[in-house]
C-alpha positions as CSV (number, residue, x, y, z in Angstrom):
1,X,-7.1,-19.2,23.3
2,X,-5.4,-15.9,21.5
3,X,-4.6,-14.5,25.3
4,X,-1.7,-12.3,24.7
5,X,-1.8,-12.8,21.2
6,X,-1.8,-9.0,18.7
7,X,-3.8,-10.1,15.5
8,X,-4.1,-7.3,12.4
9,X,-7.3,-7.6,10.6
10,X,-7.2,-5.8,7.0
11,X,-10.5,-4.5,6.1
12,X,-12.0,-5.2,9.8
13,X,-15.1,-2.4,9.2
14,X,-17.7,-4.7,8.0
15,X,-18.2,-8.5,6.7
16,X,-15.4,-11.2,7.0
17,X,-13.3,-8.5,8.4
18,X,-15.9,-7.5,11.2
19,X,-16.8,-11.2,11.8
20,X,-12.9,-12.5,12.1
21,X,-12.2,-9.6,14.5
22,X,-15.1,-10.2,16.7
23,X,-14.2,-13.6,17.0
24,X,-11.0,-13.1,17.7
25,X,-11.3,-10.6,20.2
26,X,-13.9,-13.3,21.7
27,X,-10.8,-15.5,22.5
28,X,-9.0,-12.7,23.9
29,X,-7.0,-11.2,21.3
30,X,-5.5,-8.0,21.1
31,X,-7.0,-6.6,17.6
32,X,-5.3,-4.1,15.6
33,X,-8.9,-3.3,13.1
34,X,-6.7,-1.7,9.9
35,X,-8.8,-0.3,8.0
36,X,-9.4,3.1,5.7
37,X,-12.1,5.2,7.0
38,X,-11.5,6.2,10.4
39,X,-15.2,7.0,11.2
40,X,-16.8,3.6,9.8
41,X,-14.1,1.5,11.6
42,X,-14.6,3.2,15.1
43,X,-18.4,2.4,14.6
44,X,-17.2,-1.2,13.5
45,X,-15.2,-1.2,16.7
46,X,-18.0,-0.8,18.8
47,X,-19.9,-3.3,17.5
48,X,-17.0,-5.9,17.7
49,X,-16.8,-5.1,21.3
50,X,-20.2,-5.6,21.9
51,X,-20.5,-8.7,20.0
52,X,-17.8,-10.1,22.2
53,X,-19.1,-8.8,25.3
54,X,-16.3,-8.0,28.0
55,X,-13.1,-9.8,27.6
56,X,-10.7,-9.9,30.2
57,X,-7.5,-10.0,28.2
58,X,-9.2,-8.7,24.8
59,X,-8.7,-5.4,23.2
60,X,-9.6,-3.7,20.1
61,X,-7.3,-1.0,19.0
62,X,-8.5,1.2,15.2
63,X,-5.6,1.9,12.8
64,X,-6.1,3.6,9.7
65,X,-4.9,1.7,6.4
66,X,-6.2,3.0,2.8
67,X,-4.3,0.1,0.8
68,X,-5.1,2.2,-2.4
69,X,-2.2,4.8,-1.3
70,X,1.3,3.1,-0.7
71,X,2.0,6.2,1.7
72,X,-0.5,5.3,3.8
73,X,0.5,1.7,3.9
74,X,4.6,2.8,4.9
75,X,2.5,4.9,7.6
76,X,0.7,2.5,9.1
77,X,4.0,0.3,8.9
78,X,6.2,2.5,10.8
79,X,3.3,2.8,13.7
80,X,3.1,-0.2,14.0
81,X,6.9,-1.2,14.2
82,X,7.2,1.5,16.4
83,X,4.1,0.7,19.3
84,X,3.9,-3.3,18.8
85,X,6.2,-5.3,20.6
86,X,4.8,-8.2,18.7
87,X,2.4,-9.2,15.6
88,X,1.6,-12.8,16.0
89,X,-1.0,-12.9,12.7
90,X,-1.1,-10.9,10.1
91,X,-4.8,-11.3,8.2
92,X,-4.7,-9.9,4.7
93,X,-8.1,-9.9,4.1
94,X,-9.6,-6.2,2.4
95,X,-10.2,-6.5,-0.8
96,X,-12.2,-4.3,-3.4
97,X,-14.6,-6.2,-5.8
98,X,-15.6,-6.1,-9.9
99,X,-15.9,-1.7,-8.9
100,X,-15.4,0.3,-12.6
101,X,-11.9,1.5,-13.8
102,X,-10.0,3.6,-11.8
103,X,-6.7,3.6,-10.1
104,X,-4.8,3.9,-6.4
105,X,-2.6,7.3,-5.3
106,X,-0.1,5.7,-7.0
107,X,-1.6,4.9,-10.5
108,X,-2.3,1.5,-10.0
109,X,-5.4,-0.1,-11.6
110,X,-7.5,-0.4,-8.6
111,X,-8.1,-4.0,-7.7
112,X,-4.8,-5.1,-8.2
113,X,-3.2,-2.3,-6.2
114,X,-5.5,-3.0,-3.4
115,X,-5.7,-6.3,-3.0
116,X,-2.7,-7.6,-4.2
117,X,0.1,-4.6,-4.0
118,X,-1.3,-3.1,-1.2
119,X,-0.9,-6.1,0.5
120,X,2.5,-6.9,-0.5
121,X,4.1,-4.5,0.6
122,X,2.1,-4.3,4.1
123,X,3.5,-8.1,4.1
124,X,7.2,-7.1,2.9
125,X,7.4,-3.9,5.6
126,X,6.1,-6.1,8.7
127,X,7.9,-9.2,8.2
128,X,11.0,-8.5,10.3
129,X,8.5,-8.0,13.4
130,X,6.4,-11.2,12.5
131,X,9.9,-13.0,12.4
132,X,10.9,-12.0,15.9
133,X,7.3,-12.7,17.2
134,X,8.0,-16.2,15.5
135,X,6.1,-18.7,15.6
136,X,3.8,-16.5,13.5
137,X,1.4,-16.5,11.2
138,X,0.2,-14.8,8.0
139,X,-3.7,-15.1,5.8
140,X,-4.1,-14.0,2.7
141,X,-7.9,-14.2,1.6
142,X,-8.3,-15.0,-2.3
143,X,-11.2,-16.3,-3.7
144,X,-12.1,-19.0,-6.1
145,X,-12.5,-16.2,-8.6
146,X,-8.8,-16.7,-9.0
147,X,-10.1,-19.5,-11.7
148,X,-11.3,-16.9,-14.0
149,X,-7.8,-14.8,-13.5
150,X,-4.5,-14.6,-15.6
151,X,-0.9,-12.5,-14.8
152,X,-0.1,-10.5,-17.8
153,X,2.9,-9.5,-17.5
154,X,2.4,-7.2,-20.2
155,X,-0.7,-5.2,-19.0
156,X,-0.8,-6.2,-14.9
157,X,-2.4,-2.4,-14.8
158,X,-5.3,-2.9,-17.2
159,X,-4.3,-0.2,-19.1
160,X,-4.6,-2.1,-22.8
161,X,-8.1,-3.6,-21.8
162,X,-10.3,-3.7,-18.8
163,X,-13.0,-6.4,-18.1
164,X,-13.6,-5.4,-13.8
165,X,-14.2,-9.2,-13.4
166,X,-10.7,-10.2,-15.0
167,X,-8.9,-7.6,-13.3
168,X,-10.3,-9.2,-9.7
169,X,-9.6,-12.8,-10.9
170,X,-6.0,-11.6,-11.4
171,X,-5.8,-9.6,-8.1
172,X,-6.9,-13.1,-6.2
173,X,-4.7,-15.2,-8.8
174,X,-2.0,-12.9,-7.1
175,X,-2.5,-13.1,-3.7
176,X,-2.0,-17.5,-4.5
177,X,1.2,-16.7,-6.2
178,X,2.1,-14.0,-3.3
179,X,1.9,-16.7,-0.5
180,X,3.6,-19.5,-2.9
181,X,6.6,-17.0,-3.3
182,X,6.6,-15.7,0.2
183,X,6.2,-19.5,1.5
184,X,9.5,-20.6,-0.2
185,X,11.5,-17.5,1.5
186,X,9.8,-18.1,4.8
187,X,11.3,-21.7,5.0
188,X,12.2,-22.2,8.7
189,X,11.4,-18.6,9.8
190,X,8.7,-19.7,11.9
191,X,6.7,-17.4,10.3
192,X,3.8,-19.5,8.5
193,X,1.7,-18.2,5.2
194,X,-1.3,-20.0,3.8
195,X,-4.3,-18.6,1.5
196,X,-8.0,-19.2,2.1
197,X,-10.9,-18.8,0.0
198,X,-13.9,-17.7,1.8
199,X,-16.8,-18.8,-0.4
200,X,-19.7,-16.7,-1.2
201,X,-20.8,-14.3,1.2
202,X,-23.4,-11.9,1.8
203,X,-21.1,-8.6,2.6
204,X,-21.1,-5.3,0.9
205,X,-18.3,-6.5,-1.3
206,X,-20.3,-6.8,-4.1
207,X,-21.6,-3.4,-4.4
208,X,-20.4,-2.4,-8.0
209,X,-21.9,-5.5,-9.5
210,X,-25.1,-4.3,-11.5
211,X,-28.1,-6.4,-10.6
212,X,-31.5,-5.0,-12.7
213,X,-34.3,-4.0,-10.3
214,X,-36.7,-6.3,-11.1
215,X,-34.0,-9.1,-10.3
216,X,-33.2,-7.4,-7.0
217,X,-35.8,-9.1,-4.7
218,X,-35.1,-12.5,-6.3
219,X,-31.0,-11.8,-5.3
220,X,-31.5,-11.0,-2.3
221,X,-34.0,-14.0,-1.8
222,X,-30.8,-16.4,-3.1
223,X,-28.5,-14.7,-1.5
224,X,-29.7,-15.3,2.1
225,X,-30.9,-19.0,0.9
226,X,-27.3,-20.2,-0.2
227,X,-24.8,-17.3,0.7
228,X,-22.5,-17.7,4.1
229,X,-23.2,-15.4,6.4
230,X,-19.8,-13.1,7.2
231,X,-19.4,-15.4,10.2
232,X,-19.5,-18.6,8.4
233,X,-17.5,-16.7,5.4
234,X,-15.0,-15.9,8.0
235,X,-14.5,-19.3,9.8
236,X,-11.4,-20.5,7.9
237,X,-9.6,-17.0,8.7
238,X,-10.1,-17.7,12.0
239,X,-9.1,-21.6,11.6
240,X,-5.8,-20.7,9.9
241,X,-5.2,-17.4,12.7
242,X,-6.1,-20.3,15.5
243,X,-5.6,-24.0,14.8
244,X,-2.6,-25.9,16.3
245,X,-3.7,-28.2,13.4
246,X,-2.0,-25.9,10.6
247,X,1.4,-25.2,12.8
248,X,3.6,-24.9,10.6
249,X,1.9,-25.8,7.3
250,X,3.2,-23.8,5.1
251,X,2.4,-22.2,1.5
252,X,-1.5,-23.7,1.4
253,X,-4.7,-22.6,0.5
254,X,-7.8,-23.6,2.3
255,X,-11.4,-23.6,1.9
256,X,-14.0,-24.5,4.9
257,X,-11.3,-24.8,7.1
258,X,-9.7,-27.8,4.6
259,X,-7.1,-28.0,2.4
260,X,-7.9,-27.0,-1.4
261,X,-6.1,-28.4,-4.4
262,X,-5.1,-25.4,-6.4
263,X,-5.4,-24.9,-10.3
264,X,-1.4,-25.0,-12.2
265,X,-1.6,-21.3,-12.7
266,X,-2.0,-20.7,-9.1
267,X,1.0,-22.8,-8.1
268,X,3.6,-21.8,-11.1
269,X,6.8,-21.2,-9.5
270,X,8.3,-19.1,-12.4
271,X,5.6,-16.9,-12.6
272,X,5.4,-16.2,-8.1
273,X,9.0,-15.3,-8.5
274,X,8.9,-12.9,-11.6
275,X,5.5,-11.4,-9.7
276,X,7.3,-10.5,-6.7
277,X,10.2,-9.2,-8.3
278,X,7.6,-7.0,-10.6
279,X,6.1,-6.4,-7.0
280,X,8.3,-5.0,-5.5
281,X,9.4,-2.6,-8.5
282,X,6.3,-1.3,-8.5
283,X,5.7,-0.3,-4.4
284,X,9.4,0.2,-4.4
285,X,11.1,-2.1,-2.5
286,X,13.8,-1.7,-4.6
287,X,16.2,0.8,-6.5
């Protein structure tokens, strides 16, 4: 059970988000839903609460979060620091998928500064609070699409060439690196991070990928043949937020709720190091 337990959902408004929030609040959790539109998420809210039906020691509390403006992200940092006594998980998990060029606030290419930058520095500005709440626990959802991904270091903005599909590959190649890096400086913290890749799932993520009209009916006919549902898409979030069988394992990636061997490129040492020192130039972490 996740009595007494505060669990931060990014992205909590609809799919995995929505489904690992409902389940968590099921077992009693108190769930901070992060996520950007105020509106949408108090709507989500409702329906998580209904979903779990009345929990005795359960709660649901909406934050806002819009990981596409760094400001926002020191904002909801500082609120959080300041109102929590305690975070004991930390569930990276909104993400923008394959949408056209354009960039954060802060001029970063969008899929990269949301799902990977974003997310850093949320990471970086709550970890002091996750290490007194220790043991603790931090997800970061990637996706297999981190196969089709590579970190250039000379154009991590896109600015030389954009392909929407690269750009997320890299994005989820970086949240592996992120957690392989952050792994190594949370040794005997008791804070734990591991990765997850959710499989395919029928959610609103995919909204900017062009499907032709007349091959719309025969999408959506595949799509609820083989696709998870968000609940089954979002049963290794929970797993990892839950399990004493993951206690302190440390700097892995998982998929259905078992461990995944990981491509060299997503495990590269050198490169995790000079991407969080790159990282943290670029939110401005440091001078």
């Amino acid at each position: 059970m996740m009595c007494g337990k505060t669990v931060i959902v990014t992205g909590a408004n609809s799919g995995i988000g929505r489904a690992t929030a409902a389940e968590l609040l099921k077992m009693q959790a108190r769930v901070i839903m992060a996520c950007r539109d105020p509106r949408r998420a108090e709507e989500a809210a409702e329906h998580v609460r209904q979903e779990a039906g009345l929990q005795p020691g359960g709660q649901v509390v909406v934050k806002v979060l819009d990981l596409a403006s760094l400001k926002s992200v020191r904002g909801f940092c500082e609120e959080i620091i300041k109102e929590e006594p305690r975070i004991d998980v930390l569930i990276n998990n909104a993400g923008v998928y394959q949408c056209p060029y354009s960039k954060t606030e802060d001029g970063f290419e969008m899929q990269f500064g949301v799902n990977h930058l974003g997310h850093f520095l949320l990471t970086c500005l709550l970890l002091d609070l996750l290490k007194k709440s220790a043991p603790s626990r931090i997800i970061m959802v990637s996706s297999k699409l981190y196969k089709c991904g590579e970190i250039n270091f000379e154009d991590l903005n896109s600015e030389q060439s954009y392909d929407k599909a690269f750009a997320y590959g890299r994005s989820k190649l970086a949240n592996l690196l992120f957690t392989l890096e952050l792994a190594k400086r949370l040794e005997d913290s008791g804070v734990t991070v591991n990765a997850l890749m959710p499989g395919i799932v029928r959610t609103n993520l995919g909204r900017h990928v062009h499907i032709p009209l007349l091959a719309k009916p025969l999408f959506s006919l595949i799509s609820w043949a083989f696709f998870k549902t968000p609940l089954e898409g979002a049963q290794t979030s929970i797993y990892l937020a839950c399990s004493s069988d993951v206690e302190g394992v440390q700097g892995k990636c998982f998929a259905d709720c078992k461990e995944e061997e990981l491509l060299p490129k997503a495990t590269d040492e050198e490169v995790a190091t000079k991407l969080w020192d790159i990282s943290e130039i670029m939110v401005g972490l440091t001078t």
